[in-house]
Phi, psi and omega in degrees: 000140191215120206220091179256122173298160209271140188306113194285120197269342200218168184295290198281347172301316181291327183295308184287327190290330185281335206261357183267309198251012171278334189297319190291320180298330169265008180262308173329279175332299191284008176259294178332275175313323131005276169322270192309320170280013174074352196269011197072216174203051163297159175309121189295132183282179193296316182266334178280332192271302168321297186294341198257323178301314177284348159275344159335291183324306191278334194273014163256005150274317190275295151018296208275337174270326178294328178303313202279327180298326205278321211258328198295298208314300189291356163281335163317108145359115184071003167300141146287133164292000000 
């Protein structure tokens, strides 16, 4: 199945898609971890989805920088296309 999302154009679209994928990473994180601790998969509460976000966070900031280094690299002079 192959699913292209409609093109993000403005600042708040890029704002709700990170704060949409800061939530899955961190729903993610808390299951996961969840898991491996035996505690099941219940719905995650209001301070564990806080704690899961922020690590959310950083690892989807060094992503977003890696994204702009990766595009800067390939944007680069003399580079082949």
């Amino acid at each position: 199945m192959h699913v292209s999302p409609d093109p993000i154009t403005t600042p708040q679209q890029a704002a709700q898609e990170r704060d949409t994928l800061l939530d899955f990473i961190a729903r993610g994180l808390y299951c996961t971890t969840a898991g491996a601790l035996g505690d099941g998969h219940g719905e995650p509460g209001a301070d564990a989805l806080t704690k899961a976000r922020t690590v959310a966070d950083d690892y989807l900031a060094a992503y977003e920088e890696w994204l702009v280094k990766l595009s800067a690299e390939n944007a680069a002079p003399g580079r082949p296309q």
